[in-house]
Each structure stands twice: as C-alpha cells, then as structure tokens.
N, C-alpha and C positions, 0 to 999 in steps of 0.2 A: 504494500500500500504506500501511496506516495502521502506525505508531512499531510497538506490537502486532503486527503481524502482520510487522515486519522480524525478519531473522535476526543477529545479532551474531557477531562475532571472541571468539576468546578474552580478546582485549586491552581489551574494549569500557573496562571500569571503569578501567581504566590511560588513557584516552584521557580522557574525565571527568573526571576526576583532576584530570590536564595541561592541561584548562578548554578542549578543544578544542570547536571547533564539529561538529557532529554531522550528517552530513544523511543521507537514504535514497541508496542506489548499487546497484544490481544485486541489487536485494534484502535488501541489507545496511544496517545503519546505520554509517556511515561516517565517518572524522574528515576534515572537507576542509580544516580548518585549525587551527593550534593559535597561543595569544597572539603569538605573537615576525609571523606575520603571513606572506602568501605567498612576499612576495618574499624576505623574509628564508628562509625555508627554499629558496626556489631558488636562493639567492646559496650557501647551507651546502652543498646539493648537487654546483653547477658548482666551488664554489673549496676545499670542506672536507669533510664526510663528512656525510652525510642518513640515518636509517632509516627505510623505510614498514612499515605494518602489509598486506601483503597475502595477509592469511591467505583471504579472501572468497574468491580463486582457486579453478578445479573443478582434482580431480588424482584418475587412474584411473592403475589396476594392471595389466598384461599381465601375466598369466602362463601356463605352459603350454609345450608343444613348438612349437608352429607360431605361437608368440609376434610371432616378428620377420616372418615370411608376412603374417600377421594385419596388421599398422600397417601394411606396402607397402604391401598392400591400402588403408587408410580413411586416408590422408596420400600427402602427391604427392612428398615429398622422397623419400629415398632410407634407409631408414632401414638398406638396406644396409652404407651406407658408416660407419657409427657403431661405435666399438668400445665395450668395455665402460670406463664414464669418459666418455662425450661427451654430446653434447647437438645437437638441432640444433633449428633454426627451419622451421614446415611448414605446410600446410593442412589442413583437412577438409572435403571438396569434395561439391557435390551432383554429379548425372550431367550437369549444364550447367557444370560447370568451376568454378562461383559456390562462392562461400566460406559453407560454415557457421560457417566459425569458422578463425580461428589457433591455434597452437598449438606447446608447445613439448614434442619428443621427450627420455626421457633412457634411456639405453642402461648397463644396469647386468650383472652377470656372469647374473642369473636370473632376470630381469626387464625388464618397459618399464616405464615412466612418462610419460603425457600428461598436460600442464599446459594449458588451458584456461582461456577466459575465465569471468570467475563467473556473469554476465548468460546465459550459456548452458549452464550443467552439467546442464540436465535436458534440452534440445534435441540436444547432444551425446551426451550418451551413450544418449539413444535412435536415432539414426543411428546409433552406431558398434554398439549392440550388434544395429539390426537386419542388418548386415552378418556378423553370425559364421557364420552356416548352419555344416557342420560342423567347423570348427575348431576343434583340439584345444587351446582357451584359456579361460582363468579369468580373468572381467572384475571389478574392484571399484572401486565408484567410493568414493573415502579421503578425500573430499575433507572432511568436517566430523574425520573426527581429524587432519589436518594442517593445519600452521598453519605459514607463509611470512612471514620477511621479508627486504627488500630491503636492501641495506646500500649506499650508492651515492656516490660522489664523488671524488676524485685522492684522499684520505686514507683508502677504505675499504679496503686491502691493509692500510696500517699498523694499524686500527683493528682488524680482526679478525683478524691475525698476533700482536695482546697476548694475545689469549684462547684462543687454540688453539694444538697442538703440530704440527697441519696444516702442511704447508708450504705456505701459501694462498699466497708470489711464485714458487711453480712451478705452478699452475693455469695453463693457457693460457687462452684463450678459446674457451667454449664446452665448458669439459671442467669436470666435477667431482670432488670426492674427499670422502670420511665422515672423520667421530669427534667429536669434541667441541669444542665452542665456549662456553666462560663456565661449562664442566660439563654442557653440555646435549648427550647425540647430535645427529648432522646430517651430513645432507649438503651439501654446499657448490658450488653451480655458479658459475661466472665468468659469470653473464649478468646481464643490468638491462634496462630499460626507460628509459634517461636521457641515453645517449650517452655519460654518463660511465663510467669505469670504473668495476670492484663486483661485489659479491655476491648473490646470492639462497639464502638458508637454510634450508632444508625442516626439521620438526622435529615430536615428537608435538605435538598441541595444549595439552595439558597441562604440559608445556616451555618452552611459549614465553613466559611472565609473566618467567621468571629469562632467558631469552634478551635478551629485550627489557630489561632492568634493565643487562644486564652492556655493552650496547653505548650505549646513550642515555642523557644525562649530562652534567652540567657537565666539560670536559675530552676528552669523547668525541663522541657524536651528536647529533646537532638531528633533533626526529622532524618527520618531513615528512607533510604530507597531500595529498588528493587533489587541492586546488586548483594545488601545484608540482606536481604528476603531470603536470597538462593544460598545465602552461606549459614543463617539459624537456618532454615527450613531443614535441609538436608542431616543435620547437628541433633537435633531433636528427631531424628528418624521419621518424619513425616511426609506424608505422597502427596504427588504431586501429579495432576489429571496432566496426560499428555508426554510423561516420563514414566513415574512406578505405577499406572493405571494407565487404563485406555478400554478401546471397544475389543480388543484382545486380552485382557483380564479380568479377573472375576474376583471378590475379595477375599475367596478362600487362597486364592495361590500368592496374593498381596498380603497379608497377614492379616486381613481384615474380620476375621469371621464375626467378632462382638458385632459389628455391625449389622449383621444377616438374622433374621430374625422367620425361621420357618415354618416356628409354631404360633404366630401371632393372631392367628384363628381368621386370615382375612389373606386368600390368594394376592400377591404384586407379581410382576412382570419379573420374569426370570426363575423364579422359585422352581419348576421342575427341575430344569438345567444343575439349580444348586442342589434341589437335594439328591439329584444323582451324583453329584463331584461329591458331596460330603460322603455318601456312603463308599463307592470307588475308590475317593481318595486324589489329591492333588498331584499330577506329574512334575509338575515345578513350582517353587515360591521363589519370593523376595527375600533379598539377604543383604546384609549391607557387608560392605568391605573397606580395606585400609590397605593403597598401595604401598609396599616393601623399599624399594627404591626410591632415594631420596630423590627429589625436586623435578617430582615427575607429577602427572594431576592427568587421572582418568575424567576425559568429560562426556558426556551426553553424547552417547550415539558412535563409539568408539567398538571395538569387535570385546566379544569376553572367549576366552579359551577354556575349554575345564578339558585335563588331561589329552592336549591336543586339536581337539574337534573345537567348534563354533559352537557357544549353549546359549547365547543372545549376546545385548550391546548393553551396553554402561547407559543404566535410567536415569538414575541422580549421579551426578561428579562435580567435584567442586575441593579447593583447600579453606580449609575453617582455621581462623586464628584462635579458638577454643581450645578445639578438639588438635592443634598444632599439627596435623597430618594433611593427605590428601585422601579423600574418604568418597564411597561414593553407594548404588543398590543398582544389582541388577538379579536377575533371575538363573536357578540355575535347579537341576533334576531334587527333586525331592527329598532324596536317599543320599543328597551329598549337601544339603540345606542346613548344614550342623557347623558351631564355628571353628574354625581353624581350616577349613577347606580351602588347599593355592588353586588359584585360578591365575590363567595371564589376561592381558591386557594389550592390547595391537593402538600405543599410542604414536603414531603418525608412522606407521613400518616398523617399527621396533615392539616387541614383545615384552613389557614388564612384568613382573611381579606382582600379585596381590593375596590377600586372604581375608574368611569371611569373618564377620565378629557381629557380637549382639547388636541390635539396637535397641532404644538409640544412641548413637553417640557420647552426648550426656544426657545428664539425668534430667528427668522433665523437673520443675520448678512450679507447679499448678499449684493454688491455694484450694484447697479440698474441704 
C-alpha cells in the first residue's frame, strides 16, 4: 500500500510530533519507534510504565437477545462462563478448527464486544457476520470511532490510579470496569499484550488526543512503538495471528487448548475438527527456542531443520534485551516438542544452531 492509501490512528500527528518513525502495519501507518530508541522503550515497559497507541485494532458490537448464543456460536471459548465485567481470551475458527483470527471477548451488562486483530477486521467480520442466519442480533463493526490504548509495565496501576476515581488495584485480571480516566470516559480492562502487568483503555476516538497527553510524559509514560511490541511480545511467549497462528493452525498444536472449550453445551465452528485432533492427538506444536550461536537472530520466515529434513520456518524471531538472547517459536513433530531439542536454523545460507526451551521466556508479571 502506498503512505496515501494507508489508514491513520487518531494519534497519527501526536506520533510526528514525538519524531517517531513511521512505517505501514496492517494497513495503518504506524509509529515502530520513537527517538529514546527500542530498547529503551522495552526497558520502560518491563521495569516502569510504556503506552502504545493501538487504536488500528478491529472492535465489533453484539447486541441483541441471542447476543451471548450468537459468540458461542463464532468463538471456541466459553463465553458462557463470562459475567458482566470480564473479559476473556478466544478464537475464531474456520470449520477445520484453523484460526481466522484471535480474539479478545468483553462481557458487558447489554452487550459483547470483540476485539480483533487490525490486519483482519474486514476478513473477520465477514465470517462472523456470514454466521448470523437468524439470530436475533445487531452486529456493528466500531472499530474507526474507537480508539485503544495500552498502558503496560509494574508502574501502570500507579500511573493510571492518578487519573481516575476507578479503583483500577481492584480490577483482577481479565475483568474490567468504566468512567473516567485524565476526564476522558473509558472503559478499563486488566489485559496487555506484554507479560507485564497493565491496562488497555477503550475510548471515543475523538478522546483519545487528551487521553494520550494525561498518561505520557516526563514523570509519567514512555510511548512505546511497534518495534518493543515485537521484542515483549515474543518474551512473554505470546502468539501472534499471522506468525505462531494462522488459517493452518488450530490451538491444540499452538498451545492453546484452555482456550477451546468443547463441552460448552453450544456447537461453534470448528469443534468437530477439534474434537477429532484432541482424541488422535496433535502431529506438531509450538515451541519456543534460543539460538546457540552468538550474534546470530532467527527471524520470521527463515527454514527450521530438525535432524536434517525441513519441519517448518521461524514464526516469532526476534533479540530481546530481557531475555539477552536471540529467541524465537516455531513448530516442530510432536514427539520431539520436549525442551532441549537442537534444531538448525538456514539464516541467510548458513545453518545455525538452536534449541527448544519453555515458555515463556520470562515470567508473566499479571496482577491476579
């Protein structure tokens, strides 16, 4: 896509501003880094408090009577189990169990809310809506008047407990609560993308300029870009639609199963498919690894070797100033999914080194 035909955030000129560098992202144009530099903003995120602008995110409306039928139906979790205030982590599945997409549920007293990736908000919601046949529900996809950001690091409770009368250190995890933050309405969920503790802040779009001002700041936030995205993300062991998912995996062989939910007493899309892989059994998972070889860095889309042969390509890669390695997931047989397993690596003709280990990398950081 050419600069022109990208779509912008509300924040775009505030990102400019801040002399951030600028690149195309899922259609968007996007800050992937601002002067202070990556690592510095991933240092701000694991040790102090980061804000991302991820307003690009798609977000659809459920409403309607047969509202919560409706998401059983086109999500594998349970969205039974969600009261109003919660939130949970889900799929959206084809009828092979394969992921259209992730996806995060929120469970409100009159409504859902689906949060989706941005790379996918017109793929998405043309699946979910060819699924309505006649369900008594009102779809709207909100997604350009809302406008999301991330608040994320051990200091983001203290940071955004200044500006709100919210009791954001009674939020659990995975629950949210509304009203105002810096004067701005919002709803507030306990979820991130970073391992670290933190928030995620829904808000009109029109909103979010004074949002963003009341939280980032000498004294307060480091705004964080996409480039620390990709170095917490991968850090905290966490998938990534398009790298450690896609319409070729299923989240049995992703490590996803909590997610899958087959006794939820309400058919979704995909569930045959899974409960024949659960009983059979998965031929390959996800496994994260740590190249051997110093100042080497497997990236995305590189060959993987398991004793020889080709078993797939490098999903996540990336070097993390945490985790001080070069770390990355990809896929590999089953029955060799266990850690310490070498694997090579074909970075640019040359054959490295690596091995598999837990994830994730470090330890999540969630207030519970």
């Amino acid at each position: 896509m050419t600069t022109a035909t990208l779509k912008r955030t509300p924040l775009h000129d505030v990102h400019v501003a801040l002399g951030a560098k600028m690149v195309p992202f899922a259609g968007f144009e996007m800050p992937v880094t601002y002067p202070s530099g990556i690592n510095s903003e991933h240092r701000a995120v694991r040790e102090d408090v980061g804000v991302f602008d991820v307003s690009h995110m798609g977000e659809f409306e459920i409403t309607g009577i047969d509202r919560n039928a409706f998401v059983q139906r086109v999500t594998c979790n349970d969205v039974g189990a969600l009261k109003p205030g919660q939130a949970q982590y889900s799929g959206i599945l084809t009828k092979d169990g394969t992921f259209v997409d992730d996806c995060l549920v929120y469970r409100f007293e009159d409504k859902l809310m689906m949060v989706v990736n941005a790379s996918n908000i017109q793929k998405d919601w043309d699946h979910i809506v060819a699924q309505k046949g006649g369900a008594n529900v009102r779809l709207r996809d909100i997604s350009d008047e809302t406008a999301l950001l991330a608040v994320q690091g051990p200091k983001a409770e203290a940071l955004v407990g200044q500006l709100t009368s919210i009791g954001v250190a009674m939020i659990p995890y995975y629950h949210f609560s509304q009203g105002k933050v810096a004067g701005v309405q919002c709803f507030v969920s306990r979820t991130g993308y970073t391992g670290e503790d933190g928030f995620e802040l829904y808000c009109r779009a029109a909103d979010v300029e004074t949002l963003w001002h009341g939280l980032v700041g000498a004294g307060r936030a480091e705004p964080v870009g996409l480039g620390a995205r990709d170095t917490l993300r991968p850090g905290a062991g966490l998938p990534l639609y398009g790298n450690d998912i896609d319409d070729t995996t299923t989240p049995y062989e992703a490590g996803l199963a909590f997610i899958v939910k087959l006794d939820k007493g309400a058919p979704f899309t995909g569930l045959d498919c899974l409960k024949k892989q659960k009983l059979d059994g998965v031929k390959r998972r996800l496994v994260g690894f740590k190249v051997t070889e110093p100042k080497t860095v497997a990236r995305p889309g590189f060959a993987v070797f398991l004793d020889g042969a080709q078993v797939d390509i490098v999903r996540s890669g990336t070097v993390t100033p945490t985790v001080n390695a070069a770390i990355g997931t990809t896929y590999v047989p089953a029955d060799r999914a266990r850690t310490g397993t070498k694997i090579e690596i074909d970075v640019r003709g040359k054959r490295v080194t690596a091995e598999t280990v837990k994830m994730p990398f470090v330890p999540h950081r969630y207030k519970k």
